[in-house]
N, C-alpha and C positions, 0 to 999 in steps of 0.2 A: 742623262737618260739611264735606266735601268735594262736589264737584259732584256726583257720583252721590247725592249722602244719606249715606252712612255717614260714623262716626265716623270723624276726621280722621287717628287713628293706626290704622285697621284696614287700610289698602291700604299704607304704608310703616311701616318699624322705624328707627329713631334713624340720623344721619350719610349718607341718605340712600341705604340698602338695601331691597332691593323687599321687601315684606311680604309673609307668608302670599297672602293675596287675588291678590295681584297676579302676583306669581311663576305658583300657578296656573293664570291666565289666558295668562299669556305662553306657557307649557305647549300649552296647549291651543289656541292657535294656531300655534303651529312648522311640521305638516305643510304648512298650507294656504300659510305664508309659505314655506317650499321647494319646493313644488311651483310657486310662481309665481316664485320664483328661477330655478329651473332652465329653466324654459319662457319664462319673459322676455314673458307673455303670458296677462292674467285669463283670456281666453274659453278658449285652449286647457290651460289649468290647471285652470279650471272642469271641462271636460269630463273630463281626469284623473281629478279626484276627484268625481266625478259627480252636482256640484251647479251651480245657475244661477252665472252669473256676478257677479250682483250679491250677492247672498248671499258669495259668496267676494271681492269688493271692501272688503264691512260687517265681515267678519273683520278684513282686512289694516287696513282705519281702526283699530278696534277697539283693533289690537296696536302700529300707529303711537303712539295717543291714551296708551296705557300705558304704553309707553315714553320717551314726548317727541321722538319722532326721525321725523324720514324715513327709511323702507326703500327708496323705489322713488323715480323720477322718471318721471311716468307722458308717454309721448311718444305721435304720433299713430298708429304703427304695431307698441304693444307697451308696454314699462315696463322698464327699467332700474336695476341696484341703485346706492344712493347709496353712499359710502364706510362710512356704520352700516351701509347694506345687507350689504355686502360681507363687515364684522366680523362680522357674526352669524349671515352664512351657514356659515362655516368654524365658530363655537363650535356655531351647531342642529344640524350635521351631526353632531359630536360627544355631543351632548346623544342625540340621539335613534339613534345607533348603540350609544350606552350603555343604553339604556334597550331597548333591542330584544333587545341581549346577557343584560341581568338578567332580559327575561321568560323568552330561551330558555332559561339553567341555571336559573329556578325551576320552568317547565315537566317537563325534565329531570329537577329531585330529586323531583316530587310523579309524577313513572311509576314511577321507580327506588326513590324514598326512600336513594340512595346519589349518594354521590359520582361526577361522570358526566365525562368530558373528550372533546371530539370531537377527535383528530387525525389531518389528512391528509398523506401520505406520496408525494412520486415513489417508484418501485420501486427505483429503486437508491442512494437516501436507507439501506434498510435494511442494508447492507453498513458501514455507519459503525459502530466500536464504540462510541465519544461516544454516538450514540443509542441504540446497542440498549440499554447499560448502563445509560443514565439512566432510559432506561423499566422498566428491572427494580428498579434501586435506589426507585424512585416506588411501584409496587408493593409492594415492602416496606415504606416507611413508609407508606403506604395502602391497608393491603391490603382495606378497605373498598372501592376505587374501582373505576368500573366503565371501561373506556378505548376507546372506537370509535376502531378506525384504520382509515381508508380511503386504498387507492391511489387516486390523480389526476393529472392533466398540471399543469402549473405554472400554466398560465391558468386553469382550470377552478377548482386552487384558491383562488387568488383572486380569482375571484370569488365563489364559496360563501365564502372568508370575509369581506369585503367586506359579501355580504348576510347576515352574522353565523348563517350553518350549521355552520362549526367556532368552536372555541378557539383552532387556531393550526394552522402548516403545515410542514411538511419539505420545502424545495422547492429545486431547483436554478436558479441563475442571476437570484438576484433584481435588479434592478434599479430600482425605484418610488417614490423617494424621498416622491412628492408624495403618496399615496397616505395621508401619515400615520401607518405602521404600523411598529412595534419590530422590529428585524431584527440577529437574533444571528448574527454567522457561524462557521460550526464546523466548516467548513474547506474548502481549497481546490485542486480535482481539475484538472489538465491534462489538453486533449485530445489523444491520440492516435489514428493510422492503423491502422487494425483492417483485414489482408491475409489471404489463405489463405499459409500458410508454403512454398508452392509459387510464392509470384505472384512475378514479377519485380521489385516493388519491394524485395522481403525480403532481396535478392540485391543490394542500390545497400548502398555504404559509408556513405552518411548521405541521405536523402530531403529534398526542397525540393517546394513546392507546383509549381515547373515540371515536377516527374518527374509532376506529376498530369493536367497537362491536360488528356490525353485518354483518361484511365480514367473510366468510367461509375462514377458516385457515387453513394451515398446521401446524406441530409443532414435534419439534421434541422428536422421539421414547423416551420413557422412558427404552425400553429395549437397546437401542443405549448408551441413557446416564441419568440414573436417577435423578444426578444431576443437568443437568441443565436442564432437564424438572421440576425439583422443584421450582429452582430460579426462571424461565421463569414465572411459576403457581404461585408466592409467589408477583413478580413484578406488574402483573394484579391485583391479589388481594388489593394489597398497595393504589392501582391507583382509587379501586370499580370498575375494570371492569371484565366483566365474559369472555372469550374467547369462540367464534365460531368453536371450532374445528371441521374439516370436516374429516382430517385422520392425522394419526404419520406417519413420516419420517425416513429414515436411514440415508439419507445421501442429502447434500447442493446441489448438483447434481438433485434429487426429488424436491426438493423446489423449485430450479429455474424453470424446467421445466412444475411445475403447475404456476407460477406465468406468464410465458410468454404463456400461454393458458387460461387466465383468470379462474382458473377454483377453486386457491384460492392462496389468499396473503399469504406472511410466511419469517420469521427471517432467517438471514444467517450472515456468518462473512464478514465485511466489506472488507477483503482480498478477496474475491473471486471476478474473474471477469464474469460479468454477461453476458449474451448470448443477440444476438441483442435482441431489442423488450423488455425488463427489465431494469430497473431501482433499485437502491438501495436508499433508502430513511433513515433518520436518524428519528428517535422516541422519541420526545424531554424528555417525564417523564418514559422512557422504557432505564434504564441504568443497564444491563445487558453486559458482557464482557466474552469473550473467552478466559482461557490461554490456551497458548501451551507450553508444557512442557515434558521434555526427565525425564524416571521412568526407576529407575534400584533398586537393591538389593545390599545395603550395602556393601556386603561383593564379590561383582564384583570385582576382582582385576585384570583384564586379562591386558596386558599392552596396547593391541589395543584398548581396549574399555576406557581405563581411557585416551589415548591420544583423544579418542573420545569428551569426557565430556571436557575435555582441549580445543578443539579447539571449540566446542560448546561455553564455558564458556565464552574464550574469544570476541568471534562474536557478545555476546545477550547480548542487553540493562540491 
């Protein structure tokens, strides 16, 4: 018998792997031990999950006592993770984005009873033949499945995937390594000068960011994409030019539409096709570039979706 009572092999299995019993447990403390990870603080973790704070202390023991380890070093203004702390923040995090992901596609097939895939799209993601194609050829070998695609800004989509509301995303300019998430790229779009074909720029034998500095600009949102409103801001800078900005953008669609109204110039991906009356112009010391790139979550295993990334894979450069 082990200190609880039970038979001495019910809580571990041979070579010293947790057993049924035990596993469970650990299970079932995760939240309460992330929530006090991430707050660095019982009382205000308590509150989070909206129980007393001793009660959420006898957890965290609990899960220490099953594991044999220190989580925390408990200090006099708070609690800090130990180096185990540390390791099992990064594997729960995983554990329990896995487990969020299998309820929402069982959720999903018991509405449907079909095959269900959530994918989010920037709008001019759709212009890619890579994707449109893959999505048709998917179709056909599935013609069971049912496909939500939804337009989103690149931030917005990551964070609905993040908190496991899609399957995966179409999005431009990824950049988040740390984030942990698969990231296919399927190609990559330069920015050019979007002008009315009347502007004076149209009329220069080759444009430099100096021919810009005092055209009123568009530029794109930082709440759209904070990344590559940084690059964009990091570019000028390199170059010593200051940018005009006149207003943030959400979308390539806005851009065009102030440039063909004269009313300011502004960067766009050279994929896009410009509306009469505009012009794209290239920016000879402005070498900033677009990926696009399909973002999912590791531990995606659905068969639709990984034939996804397969026929993806194979399409893109």
């Amino acid at each position: 018998m082990d200190d609880a009572g039970r038979p001495a092999d019910e809580g571990r299995t041979g070579g010293g792997t947790p057993g049924l019993h035990r596993r469970n447990a650990i299970i079932r403390h995760l939240p309460y031990f992330l929530a006090v990870a991430e707050q660095e603080h019982f009382q205000r973790a308590a509150e989070r999950l909206n129980m007393t704070q001793p009660a959420l202390s006898r957890r965290i023991q609990d899960m220490e006592a099953e594991l044999g380890v220190a989580l925390f070093e408990r200090q006099r203004r708070g609690v800090r993770l130990t180096t185990a702390g540390r390791m099992l923040r990064e594997d729960a995090a995983r554990i329990m984005n896995a487990m969020d992901g299998a309820i929402h596609r069982l959720h999903a097939l018991s509405r449907t009873g079909r095959l269900h895939l959530r994918l989010a799209f920037n709008d001019s993601a759709l212009r890619n033949a890579v994707i449109t194609e893959a999505v048709e050829h998917l179709r056909q070998d599935y013609p069971q499945i049912e496909l939500e695609l939804m337009p989103m800004l690149t931030e917005a989509q990551l964070a609905a995937l993040q908190r496991r509301e899609l399957d995966a995303c179409f999005l431009y300019d990824f950049g988040f390594p740390h984030l942990g998430l698969n990231v296919l790229r399927i190609a990559a779009e330069t920015l050019v000068l979007a002008v009315a074909e009347n502007h004076r720029l149209a009329r220069l034998p080759e444009v430099r960011l100096r021919d810009l500095a005092d055209e009123p600009m568009s530029w794109p949102s930082r709440t759209a994409g904070a990344r590559l409103h940084e690059r964009m801001a990091a570019a000028w800078a390199a170059a010593g030019v200051t940018p005009h900005i006149m207003m943030e953008v959400l979308t390539a669609e806005t851009t065009l539409n102030l440039a063909a109204n004269n009313m300011a110039v502004g960067f766009t991906s050279s994929a896009v096709q410009p509306p009469p009356g505009v012009v794209l112009l290239p920016v000879a010391d402005f070498n900033v570039e677009l990926d696009l790139s399909l973002v999912w979550h590791p531990d995606n295993d659905q068969p639709a979706f990984r034939r996804l990334v397969e026929l993806i894979r194979r399409s893109a450069p």
